[in-house]
Structures are given as C-alpha cells and as structure tokens.
N, C-alpha and C positions, 0 to 999 in steps of 0.2 A: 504494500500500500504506500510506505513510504517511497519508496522508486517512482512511482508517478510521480510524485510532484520535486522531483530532481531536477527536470527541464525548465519546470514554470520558474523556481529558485534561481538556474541559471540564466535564465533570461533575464529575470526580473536585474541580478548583481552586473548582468554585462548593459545596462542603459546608461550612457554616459547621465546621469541628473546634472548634473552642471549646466550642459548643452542645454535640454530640457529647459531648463529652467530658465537660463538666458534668454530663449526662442518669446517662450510664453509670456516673458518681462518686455521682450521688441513689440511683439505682436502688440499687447498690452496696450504701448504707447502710443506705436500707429494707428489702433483704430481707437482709441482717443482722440487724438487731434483731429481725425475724419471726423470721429462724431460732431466733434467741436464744427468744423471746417460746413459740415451736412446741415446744422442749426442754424450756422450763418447763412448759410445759402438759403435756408427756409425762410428766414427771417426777411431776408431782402425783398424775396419772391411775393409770399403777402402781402409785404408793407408795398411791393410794386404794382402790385396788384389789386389793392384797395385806394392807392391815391389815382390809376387808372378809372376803378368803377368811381370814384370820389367824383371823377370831372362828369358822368354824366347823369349819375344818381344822387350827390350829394353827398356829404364828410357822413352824416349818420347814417343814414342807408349805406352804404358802402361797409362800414365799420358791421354793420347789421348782420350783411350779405358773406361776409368773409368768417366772420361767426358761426352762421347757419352753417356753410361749406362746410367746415371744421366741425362743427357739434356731427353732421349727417357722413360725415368722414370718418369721427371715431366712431359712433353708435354704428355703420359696416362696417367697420374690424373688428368690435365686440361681439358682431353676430359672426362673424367669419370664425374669430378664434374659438369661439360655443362651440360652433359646429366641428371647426375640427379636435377640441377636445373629446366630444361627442364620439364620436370616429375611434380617435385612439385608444380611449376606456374600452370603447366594447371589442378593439383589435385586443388588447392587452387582456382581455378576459377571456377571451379565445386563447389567445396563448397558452393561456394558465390553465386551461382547459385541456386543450390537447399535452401540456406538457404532465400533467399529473400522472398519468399514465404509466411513462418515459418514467418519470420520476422514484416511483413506486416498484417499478422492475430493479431500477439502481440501487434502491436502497435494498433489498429481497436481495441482490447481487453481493451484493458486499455484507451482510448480515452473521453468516458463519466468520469471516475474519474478522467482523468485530465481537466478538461473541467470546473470543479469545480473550479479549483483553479486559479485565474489569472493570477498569478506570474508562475506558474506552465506552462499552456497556452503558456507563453511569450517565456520561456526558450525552451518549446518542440519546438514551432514556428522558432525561431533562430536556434536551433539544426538540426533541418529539411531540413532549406535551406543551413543550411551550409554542410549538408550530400549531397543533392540533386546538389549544385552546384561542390562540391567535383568529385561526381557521373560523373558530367555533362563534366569536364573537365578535365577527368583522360585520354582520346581515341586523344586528339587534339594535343598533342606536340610530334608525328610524331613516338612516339615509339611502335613498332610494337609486342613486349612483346616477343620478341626471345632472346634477351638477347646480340643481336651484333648490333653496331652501323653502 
C-alpha cells in the first residue's frame, strides 16, 4: 500500500516551489495592473458615453440611462451565473453519483490489507462514520439545493 504512493511523494519533492511561486507572485501582478488598466478603460467608456447621451437627452436623463444599462447589465449576469451554478450542482451530483459505486469497490478492495493493521482498522473505522454521518445529515437542514432561500 505504501508503494503507491512513492511516485505521488516523488513528484510532489521534485517541483521546483521556488519557481512556482515566483510564477504565481508575476502573474499576480500583471493581472493587477490589467485589472487596474480594465477599470480605467471602463470608467472612460461610460463617462464617454453619458456626456454623449448628455448632448441629446440631457445631464439627468443621461446619468438615468447609463444606470439603467448597468443595473439590466448586472441583474443578466446574476441570472446567467444562477443558471450556470444550477448546471454545475446537478453535474456534481451526478458525479457523486456515479462515483459511489467506483468508490465502494475501492474500499471492498483494499479492506483485507487494512484489516491487518489495527491502528489502520481504527482510523478507516472513525473515517467511515464520520463520512457516513456526514452523508446522513447533508438532506435535513431544509435546503432544497436550488440555490434560493
């Protein structure tokens, strides 16, 4: 059992972290400054675009119309993002669905080699009910998994 996970250990010691981590600290920064960079560009784009509508609708109408835009701009992404939450809950319960199965053989599989070892025994044992009471009490506190309260 331990021999499997000899390669994941090797792998995991041969990643230079350094690099990693220099990478993730560049990255980081550049898309900072883009975001920075994206804001500005927004920012111009409205304001360009409201002293536009301003010349033929007026400084408050204008101000009005560039609000509406924006308010019916985020309330479709809010419905967009629903929906694909929507989506990925019930992929992700599929998953877990077909994966249980898979699951349940793996553990049946490995069962005599742990069965060996006492300590080993204790910890599958306590791991087990903690999965299974988990399991057992994920359906009770009334949330319907749609995503509104």
């Amino acid at each position: 059992m331990i021999s499997r996970l000899v390669p994941l250990v090797a792998a995991l010691l041969t990643t230079d972290v350094g690099a990693v981590k220099r990478r993730v600290e560049r990255k980081t920064v550049v898309y900072a400054l883009v975001a920075v960079l994206l804001l500005t560009a927004y920012a111009a784009a409205v304001t360009g675009g409201a002293i536009l509508l301003a010349a033929d609708y007026g400084a408050v109408a204008a101000a009005f119309l560039v609000a509406i835009a924006a308010l019916v701009l985020a309330m479709l992404l809010i419905a967009v993002n629903m929906m694909i939450d929507r989506r990925d809950r019930r992929l992700m319960l599929q998953r877990q669905a077909q994966a249980q199965p898979i699951l349940a053989s793996a553990m049946a599989s490995l069962l005599p080699s742990v069965m060996k070892s006492p300590l080993l025994s204790i910890v599958v044992f306590v791991g087990a009910a903690a999965f299974f009471m988990a399991n057992s009490s994920s359906g009770k506190d009334g949330d319907s998994g749609d995503g509104q309260a």
